[in-house]
N, CA and C atoms as a LAMMPS dump frame, in Angstrom:
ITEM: TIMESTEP
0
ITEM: NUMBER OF ATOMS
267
ITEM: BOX BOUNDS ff ff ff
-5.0000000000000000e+02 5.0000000000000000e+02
-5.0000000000000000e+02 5.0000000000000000e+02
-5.0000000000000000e+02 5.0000000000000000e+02
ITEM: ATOMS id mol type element x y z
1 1 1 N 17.263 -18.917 -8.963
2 1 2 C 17.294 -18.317 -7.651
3 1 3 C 18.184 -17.075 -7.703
4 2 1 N 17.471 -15.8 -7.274
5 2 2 C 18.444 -14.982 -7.042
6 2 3 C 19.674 -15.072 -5.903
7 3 1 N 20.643 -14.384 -6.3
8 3 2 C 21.557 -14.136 -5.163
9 3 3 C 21.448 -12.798 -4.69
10 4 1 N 20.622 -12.743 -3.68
11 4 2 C 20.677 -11.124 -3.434
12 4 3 C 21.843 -10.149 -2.641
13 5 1 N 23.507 -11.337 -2.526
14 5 2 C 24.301 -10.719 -1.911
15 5 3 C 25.272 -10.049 -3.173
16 6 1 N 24.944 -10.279 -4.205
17 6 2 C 25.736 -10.261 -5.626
18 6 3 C 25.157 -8.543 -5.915
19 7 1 N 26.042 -8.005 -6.535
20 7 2 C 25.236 -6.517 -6.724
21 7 3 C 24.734 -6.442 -8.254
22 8 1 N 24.657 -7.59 -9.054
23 8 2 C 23.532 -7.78 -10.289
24 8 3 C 22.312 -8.294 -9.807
25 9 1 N 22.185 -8.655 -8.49
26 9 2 C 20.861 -9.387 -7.76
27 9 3 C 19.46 -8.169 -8.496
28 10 1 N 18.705 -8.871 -9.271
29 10 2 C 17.664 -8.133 -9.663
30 10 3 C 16.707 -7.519 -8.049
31 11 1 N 16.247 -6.996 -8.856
32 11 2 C 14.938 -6.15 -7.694
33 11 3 C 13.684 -6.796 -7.767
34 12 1 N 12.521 -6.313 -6.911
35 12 2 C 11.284 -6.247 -6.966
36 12 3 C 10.696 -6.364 -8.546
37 13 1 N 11.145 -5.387 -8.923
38 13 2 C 10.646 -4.87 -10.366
39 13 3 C 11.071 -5.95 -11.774
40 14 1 N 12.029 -6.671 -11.358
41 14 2 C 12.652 -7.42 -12.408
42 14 3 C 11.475 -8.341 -12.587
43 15 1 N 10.265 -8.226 -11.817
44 15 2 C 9.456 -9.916 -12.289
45 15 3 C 8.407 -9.044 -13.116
46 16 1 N 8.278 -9.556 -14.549
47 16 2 C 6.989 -9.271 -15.529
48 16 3 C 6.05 -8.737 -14.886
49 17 1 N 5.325 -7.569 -14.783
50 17 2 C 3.811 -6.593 -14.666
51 17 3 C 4.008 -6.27 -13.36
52 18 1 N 5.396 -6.241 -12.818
53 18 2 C 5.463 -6.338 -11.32
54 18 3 C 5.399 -4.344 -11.115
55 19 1 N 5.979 -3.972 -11.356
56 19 2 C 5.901 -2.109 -11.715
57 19 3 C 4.555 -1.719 -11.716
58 20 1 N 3.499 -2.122 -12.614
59 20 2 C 2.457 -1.807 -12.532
60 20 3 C 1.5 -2.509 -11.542
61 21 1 N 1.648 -3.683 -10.854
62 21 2 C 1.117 -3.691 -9.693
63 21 3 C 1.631 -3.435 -8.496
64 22 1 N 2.762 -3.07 -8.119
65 22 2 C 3.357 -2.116 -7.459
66 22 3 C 2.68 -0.767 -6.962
67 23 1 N 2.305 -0.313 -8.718
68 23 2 C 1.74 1.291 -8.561
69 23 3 C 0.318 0.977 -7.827
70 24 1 N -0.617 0.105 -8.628
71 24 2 C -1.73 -0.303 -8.248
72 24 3 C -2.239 -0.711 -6.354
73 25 1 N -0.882 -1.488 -6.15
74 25 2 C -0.942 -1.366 -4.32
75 25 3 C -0.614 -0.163 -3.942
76 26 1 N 0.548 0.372 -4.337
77 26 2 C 0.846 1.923 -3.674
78 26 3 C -0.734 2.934 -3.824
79 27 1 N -1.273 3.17 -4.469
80 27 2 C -1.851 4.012 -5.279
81 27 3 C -3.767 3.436 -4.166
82 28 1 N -3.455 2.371 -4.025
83 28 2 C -4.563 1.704 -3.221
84 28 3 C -4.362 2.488 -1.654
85 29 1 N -3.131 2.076 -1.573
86 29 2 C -2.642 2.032 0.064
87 29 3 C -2.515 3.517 0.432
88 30 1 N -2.652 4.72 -0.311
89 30 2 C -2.776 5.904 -0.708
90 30 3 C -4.057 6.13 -0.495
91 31 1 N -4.997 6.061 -1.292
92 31 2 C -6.372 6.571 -0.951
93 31 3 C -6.603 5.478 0.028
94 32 1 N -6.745 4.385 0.81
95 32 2 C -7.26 4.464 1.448
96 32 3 C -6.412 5.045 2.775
97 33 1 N -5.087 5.273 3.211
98 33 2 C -4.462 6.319 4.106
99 33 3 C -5.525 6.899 4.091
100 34 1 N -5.277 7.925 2.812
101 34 2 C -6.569 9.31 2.995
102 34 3 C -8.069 9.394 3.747
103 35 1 N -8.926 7.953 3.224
104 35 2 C -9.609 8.032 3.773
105 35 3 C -9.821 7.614 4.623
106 36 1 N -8.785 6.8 5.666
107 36 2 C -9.029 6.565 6.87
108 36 3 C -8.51 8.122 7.69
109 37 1 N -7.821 9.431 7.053
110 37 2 C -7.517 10.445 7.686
111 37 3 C -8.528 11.296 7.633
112 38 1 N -9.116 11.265 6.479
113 38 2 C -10.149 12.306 6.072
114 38 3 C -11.936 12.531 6.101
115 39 1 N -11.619 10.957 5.316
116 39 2 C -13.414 10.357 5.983
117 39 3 C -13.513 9.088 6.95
118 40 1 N -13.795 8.981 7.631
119 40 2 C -13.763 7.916 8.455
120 40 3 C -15.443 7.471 8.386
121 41 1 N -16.127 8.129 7.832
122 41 2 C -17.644 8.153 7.514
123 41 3 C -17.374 6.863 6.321
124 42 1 N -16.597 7.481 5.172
125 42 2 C -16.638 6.386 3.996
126 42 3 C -16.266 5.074 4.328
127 43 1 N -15.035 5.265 5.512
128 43 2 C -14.441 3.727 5.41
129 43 3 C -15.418 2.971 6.957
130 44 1 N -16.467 3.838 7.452
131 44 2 C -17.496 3.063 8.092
132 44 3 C -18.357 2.174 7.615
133 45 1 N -18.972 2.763 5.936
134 45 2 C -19.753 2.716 5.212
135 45 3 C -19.033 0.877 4.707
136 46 1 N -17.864 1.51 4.139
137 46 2 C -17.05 -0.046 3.752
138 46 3 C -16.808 -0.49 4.477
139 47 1 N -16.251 -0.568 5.631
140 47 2 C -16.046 -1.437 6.833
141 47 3 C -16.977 -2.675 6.887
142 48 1 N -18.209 -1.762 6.542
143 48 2 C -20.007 -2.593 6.842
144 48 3 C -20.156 -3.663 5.862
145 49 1 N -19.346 -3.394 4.666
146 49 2 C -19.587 -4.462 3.734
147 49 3 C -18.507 -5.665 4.164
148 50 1 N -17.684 -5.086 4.774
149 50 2 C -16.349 -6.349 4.724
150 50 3 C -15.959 -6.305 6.492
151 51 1 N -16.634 -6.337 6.827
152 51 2 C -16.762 -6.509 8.655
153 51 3 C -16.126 -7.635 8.982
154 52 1 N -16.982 -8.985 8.34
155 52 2 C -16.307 -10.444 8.659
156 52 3 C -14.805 -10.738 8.465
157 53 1 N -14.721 -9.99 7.035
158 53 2 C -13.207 -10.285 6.502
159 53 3 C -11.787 -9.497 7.251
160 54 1 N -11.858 -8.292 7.067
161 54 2 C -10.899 -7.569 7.486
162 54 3 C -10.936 -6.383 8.729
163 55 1 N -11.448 -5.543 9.145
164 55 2 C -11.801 -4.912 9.235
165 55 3 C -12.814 -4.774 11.145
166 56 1 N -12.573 -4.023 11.725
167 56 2 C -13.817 -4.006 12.597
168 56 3 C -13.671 -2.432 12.939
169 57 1 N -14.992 -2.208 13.374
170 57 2 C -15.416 -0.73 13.569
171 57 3 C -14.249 -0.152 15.082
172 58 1 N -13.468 -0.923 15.775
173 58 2 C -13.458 -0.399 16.705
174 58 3 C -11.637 0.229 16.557
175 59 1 N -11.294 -0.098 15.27
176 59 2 C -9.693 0.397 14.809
177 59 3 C -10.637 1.499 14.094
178 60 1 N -11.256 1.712 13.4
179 60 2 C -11.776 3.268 12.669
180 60 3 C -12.345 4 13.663
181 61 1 N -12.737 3.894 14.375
182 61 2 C -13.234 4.646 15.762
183 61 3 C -12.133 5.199 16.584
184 62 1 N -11.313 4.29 17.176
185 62 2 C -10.566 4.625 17.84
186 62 3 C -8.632 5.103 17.673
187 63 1 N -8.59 4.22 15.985
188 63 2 C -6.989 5.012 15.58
189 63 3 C -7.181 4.843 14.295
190 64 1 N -8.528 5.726 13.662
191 64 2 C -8.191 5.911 12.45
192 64 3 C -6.992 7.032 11.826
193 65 1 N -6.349 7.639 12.931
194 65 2 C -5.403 8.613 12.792
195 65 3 C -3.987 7.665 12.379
196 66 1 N -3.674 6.485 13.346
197 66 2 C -2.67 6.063 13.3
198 66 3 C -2.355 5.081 12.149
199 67 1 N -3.884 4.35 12.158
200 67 2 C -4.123 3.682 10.99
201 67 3 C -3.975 4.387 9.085
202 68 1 N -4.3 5.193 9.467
203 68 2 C -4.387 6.427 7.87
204 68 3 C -2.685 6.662 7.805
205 69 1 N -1.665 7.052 9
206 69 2 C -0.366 7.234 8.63
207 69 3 C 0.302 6.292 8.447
208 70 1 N -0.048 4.879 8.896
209 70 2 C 0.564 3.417 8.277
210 70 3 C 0.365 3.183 7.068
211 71 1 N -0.442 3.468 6.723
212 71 2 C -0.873 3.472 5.057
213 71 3 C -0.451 4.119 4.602
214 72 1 N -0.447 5.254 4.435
215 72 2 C 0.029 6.457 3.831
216 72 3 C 1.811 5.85 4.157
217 73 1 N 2.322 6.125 4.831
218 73 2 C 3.402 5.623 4.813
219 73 3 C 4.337 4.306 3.975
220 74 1 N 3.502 3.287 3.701
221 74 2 C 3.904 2.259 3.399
222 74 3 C 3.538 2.917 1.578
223 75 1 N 2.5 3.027 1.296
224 75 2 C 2.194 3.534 0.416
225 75 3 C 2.691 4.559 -0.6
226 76 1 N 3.527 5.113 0.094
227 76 2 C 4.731 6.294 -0.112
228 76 3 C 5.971 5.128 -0.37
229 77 1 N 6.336 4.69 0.238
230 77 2 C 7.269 3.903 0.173
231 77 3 C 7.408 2.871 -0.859
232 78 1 N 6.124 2.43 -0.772
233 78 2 C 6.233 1.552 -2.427
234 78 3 C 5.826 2.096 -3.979
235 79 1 N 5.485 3.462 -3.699
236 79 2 C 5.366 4.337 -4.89
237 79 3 C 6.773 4.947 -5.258
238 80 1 N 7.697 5.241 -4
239 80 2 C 9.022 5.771 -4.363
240 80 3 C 9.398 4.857 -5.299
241 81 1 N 9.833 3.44 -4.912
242 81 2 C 10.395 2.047 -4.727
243 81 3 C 10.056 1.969 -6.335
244 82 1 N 8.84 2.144 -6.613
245 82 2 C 8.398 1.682 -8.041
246 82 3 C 8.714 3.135 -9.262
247 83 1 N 8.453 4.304 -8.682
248 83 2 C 8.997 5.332 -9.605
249 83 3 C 10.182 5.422 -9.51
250 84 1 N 11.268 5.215 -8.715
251 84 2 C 12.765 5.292 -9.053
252 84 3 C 13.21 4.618 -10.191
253 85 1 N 11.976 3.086 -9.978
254 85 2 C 12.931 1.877 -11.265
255 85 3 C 13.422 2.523 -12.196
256 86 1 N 13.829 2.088 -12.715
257 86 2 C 14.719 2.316 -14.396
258 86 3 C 14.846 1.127 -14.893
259 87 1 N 14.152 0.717 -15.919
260 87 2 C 14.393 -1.038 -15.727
261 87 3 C 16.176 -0.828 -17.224
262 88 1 N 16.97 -1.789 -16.94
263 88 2 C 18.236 -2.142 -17.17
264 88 3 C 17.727 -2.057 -18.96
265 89 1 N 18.7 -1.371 -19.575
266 89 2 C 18.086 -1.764 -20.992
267 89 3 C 19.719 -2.381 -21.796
């Protein structure tokens, strides 16, 4: 168990392949920001395939603006998070 009040408390990054799926969500959560800012045509197109699961036409219609800067945002944030690491050598 970590102690995360200890200042050797490992990070995010300390767990095995965790860095590279890090990048892989950031890097996701990135293009699709974009294309909920840019095409809202493409993520209609996908919407259509995954309607049941996640997704309904009436958040891309109506705040695909707000929706694209939550992403983009979070997405930024866990790309910083993962390019700062330095893992401890």
């Amino acid at each position: 168990m970590v102690d995360f009040r200890s200042p050797k408390a490992g990070n995010l990054c300390d767990i095995p392949y965790m860095a590279p799926l890090l990048l892989i969500v950031g890097f996701s959560l990135f293009l699709l920001g974009i294309g909920y800012l840019f095409m809202p045509q493409v993520i209609l197109r996908f919407n259509a395939f995954v309607r049941d699961t996640f997704l309904k036409d009436s958040i891309v219609l109506l705040s695909h603006r707000r929706v694209g800067i939550i992403l983009l945002l979070i997405s930024f944030i866990v790309l910083t998070l993962t390019l700062r690491y330095k893992p401890i050598q």
